[in-house]
PAZA-103601 format. One record per residue: x, y, z of N, C-alpha, C, O, CB in turn; residue in three letters. Coordinates in steps of 0.1 Angstrom, whole numbers, plus 5000, padded with zeros to 4 digits. Glycine has a CB too. Example, Ala and Ser with C-alpha at 12.3 -4.5 7.8 and 13.67 -1.06 7.14 Angstrom:
BEGIN
513249435078512349555078513249675078514249675085511349555090ala;512849785071513749895071512950005079513450115080514149945057ser;
This chain:
BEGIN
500849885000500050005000500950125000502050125004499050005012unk;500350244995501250324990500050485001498950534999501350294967unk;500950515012500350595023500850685021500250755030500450565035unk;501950775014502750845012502251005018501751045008503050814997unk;502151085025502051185029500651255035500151365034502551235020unk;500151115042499051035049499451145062500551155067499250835051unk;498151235067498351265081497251185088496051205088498351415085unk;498151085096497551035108497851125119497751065130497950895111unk;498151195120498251285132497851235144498351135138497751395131unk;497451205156496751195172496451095166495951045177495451295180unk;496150985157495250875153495750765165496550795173495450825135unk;495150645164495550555177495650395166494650315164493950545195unk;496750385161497050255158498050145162498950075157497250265149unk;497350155176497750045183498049915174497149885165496750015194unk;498949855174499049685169498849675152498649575146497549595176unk;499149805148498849815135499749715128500849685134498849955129unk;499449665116500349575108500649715093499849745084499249385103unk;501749745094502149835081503049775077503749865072502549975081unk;503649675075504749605071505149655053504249695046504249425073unk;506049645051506449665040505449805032505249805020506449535035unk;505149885040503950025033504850105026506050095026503150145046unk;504450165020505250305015504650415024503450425024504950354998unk;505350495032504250585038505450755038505350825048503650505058unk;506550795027507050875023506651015030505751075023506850855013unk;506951065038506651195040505151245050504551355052506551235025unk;505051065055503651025062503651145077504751155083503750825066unk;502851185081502551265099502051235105500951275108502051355103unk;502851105115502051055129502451125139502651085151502250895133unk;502751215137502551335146501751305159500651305156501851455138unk;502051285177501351235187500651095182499551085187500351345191unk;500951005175499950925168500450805181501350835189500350885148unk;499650645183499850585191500050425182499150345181498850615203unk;501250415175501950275169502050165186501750055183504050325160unk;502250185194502350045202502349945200501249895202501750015209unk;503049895197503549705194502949715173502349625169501849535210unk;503249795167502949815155504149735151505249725157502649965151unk;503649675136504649595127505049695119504049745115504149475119unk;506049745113506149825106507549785099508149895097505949935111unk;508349675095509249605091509449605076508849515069509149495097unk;510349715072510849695057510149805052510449825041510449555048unk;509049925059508450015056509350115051510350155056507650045065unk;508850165042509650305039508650425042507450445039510250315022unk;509650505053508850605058510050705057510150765067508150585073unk;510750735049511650875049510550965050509350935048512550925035unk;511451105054511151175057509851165066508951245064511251225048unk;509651095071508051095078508151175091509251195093507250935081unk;507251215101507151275114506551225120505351205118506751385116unk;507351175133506751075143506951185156507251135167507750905145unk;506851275156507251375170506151355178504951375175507451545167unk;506651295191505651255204504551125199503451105203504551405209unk;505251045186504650945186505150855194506350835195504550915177unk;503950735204504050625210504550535199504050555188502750575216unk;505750435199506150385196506650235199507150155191506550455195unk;506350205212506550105224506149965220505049905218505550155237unk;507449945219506849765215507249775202507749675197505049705216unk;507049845197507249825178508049765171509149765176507549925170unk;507849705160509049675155508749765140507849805133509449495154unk;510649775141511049835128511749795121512349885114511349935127unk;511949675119513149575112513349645098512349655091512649385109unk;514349695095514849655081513549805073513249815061514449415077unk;513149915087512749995077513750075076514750095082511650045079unk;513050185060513850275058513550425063512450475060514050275045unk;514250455067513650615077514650735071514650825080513950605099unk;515150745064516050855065515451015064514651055055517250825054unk;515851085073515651175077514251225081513751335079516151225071unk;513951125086512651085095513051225109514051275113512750855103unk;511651245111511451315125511151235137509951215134510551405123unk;511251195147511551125159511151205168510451145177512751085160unk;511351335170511551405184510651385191509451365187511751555185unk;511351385206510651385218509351175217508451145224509551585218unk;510051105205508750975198509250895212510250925218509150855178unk;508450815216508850705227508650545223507550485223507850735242unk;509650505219510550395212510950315223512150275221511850445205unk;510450275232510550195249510550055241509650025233508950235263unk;511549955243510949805235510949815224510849715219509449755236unk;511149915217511049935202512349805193513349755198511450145199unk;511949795182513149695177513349775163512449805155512649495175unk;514649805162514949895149516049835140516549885130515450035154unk;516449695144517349635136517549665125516649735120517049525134unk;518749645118518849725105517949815097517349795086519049625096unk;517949925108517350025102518050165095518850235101516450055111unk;517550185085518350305082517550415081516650425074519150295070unk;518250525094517750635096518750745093519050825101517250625109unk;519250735084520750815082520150985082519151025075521850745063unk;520851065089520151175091519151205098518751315094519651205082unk;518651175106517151115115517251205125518351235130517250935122unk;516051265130515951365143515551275154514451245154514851485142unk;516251225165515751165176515951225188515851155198516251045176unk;516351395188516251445197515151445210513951435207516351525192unk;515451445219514451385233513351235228512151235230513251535239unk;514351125222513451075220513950975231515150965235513051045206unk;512650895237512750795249512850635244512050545242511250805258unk;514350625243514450475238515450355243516450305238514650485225unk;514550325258515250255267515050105266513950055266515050295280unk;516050065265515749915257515449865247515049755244514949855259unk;515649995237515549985225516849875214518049845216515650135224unk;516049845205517249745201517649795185516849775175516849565201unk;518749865184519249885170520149865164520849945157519349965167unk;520449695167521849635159521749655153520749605147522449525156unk;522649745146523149685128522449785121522249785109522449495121unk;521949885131521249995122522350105114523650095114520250095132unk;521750175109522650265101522050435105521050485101522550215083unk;522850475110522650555116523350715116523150795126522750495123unk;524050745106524750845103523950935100522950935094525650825094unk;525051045107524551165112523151215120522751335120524551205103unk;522851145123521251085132521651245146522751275149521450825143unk;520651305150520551355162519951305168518851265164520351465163unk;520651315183519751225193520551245206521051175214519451065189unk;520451435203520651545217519651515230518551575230520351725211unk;519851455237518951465248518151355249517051355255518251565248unk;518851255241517551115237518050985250519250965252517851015214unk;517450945256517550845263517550725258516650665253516650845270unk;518650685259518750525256519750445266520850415263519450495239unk;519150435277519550345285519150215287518050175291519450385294unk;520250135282520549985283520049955264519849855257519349885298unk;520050045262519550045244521049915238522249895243519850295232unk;520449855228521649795223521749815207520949785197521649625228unk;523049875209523549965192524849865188525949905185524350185195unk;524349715189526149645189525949655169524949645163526449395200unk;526949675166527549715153526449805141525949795130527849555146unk;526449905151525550035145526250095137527250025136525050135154unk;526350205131526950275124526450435126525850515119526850215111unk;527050445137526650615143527650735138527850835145526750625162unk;528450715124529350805124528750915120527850925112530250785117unk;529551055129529151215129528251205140528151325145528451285115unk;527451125146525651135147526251255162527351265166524350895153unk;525251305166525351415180524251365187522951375186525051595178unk;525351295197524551225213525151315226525551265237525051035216unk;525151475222525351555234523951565245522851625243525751695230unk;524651495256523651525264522451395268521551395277523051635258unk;522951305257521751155257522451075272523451085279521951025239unk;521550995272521850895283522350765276521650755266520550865293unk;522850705278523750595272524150525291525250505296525550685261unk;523550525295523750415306523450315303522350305298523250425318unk;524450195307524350065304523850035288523449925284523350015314unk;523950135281523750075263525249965260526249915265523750245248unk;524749975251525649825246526349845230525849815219524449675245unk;527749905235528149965219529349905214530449965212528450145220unk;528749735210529749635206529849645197528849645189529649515207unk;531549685191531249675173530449795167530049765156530349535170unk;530249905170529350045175530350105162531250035160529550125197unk;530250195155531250315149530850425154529950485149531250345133unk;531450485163531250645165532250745165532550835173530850665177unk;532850705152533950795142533150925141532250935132534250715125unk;533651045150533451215144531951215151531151305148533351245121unk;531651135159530251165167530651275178531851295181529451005175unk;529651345183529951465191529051395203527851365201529451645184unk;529851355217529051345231529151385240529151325251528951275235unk;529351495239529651615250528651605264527751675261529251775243unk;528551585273528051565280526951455282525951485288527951665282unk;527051345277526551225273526751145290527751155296527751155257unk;525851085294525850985305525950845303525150775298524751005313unk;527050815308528150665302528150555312528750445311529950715300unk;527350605321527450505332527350335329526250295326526250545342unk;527750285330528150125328527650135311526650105305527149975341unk;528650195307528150165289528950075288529950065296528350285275unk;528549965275529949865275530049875261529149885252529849685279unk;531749875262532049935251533749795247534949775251532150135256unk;532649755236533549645231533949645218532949615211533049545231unk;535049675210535349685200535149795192535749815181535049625197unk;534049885199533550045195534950065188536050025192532950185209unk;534450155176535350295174535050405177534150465171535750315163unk;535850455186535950585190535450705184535350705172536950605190unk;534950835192534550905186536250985175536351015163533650995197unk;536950985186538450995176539350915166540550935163539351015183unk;538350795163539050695151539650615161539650505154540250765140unk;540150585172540350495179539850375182538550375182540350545184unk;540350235185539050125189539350125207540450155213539349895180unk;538350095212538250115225538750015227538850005240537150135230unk;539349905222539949745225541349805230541949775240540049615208unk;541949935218543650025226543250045233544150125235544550145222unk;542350065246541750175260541150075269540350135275540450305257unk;541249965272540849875280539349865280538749875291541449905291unk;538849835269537349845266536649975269535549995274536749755274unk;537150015267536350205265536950325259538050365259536050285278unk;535850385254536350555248535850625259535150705253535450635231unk;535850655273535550745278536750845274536350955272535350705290unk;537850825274539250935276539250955261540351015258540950875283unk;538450935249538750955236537150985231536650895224539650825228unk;536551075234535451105230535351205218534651185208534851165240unk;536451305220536651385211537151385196538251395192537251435217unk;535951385187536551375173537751445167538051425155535551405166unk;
């Protein structure tokens, strides 16, 4: 199905099945996806700001330069997703799972992802000043030229990451805390 610049705005699609949709430029603007299938969807450019997101899966969709802000992604599954460019500023995504996503240049100033697991993401450039990164999981992670300036690191594990300075955290005894700086 072809949804392409569809405003669902406030709409409530709980449990929805959009698997493989076209929804280009789509506005779920406050909308409520909760445990929604949405796997392989292409939604560039679309606006999810203060959309419920919880439970979802997003396997293998395409999002790039998708709007996110402030979306709550709690449980959410984003596996090889590519959001390259993506606004996830204050977005709430604890336990979120985004192996293997692709993720460059992505903002996600102030976004919560504690205990999130980013093992062989591809976050280069992306700006996580100010996000929470406690206990995420950034095995195999690229965060080559990413900016995390005041980023909360508390038990992040950090295995094989590359550094925000081109470094692997494997030279630093399993971490970039002392090499953040691109």
């Amino acid at each position: 199905a072809d949804l392409s610049d569809a405003d669902f705005g406030d709409a409530t699609l709980t449990g929805a099945t959009l698997v493989s949709t076209i929804m280009t430029g789509a506005d779920f603007s406050d909308t409520s996806l909760t445990n929604a299938s949405l796997q392989g969807a292409d939604m560039t450019n679309a606006i999810f700001k203060k959309a419920r997101l919880t439970g979802a899966n997003l396997t293998e969709a395409d999002m790039p330069a998708a709007d996110l802000q402030s979306a709550d992604l709690v449980n959410a599954t984003l596996s090889q997703v590519n959001c390259t460019g993506a606004l996830f500023t204050g977005a709430t995504m604890i336990n979120a799972v985004l192996d293997g996503a692709v993720m460059i240049g992505v903002t996600m100033t102030n976004a919560n992802l504690t205990a999130a697991d980013l093992s062989g993401a591809d976050l280069t450039g992306a700006k996580l000043s100010n996000a929470d990164l406690t206990q995420a999981v950034l095995e195999d992670t690229n965060l080559s030229g990413a900016t995390m300036s005041s980023a909360q690191l508390t038990g992040t594990i950090w295995e094989n990451t590359t550094c925000p300075d081109g470094t692997k955290s494997s030279d630093h005894g399993d971490t970039c805390i002392n090499n953040l700086v691109p």
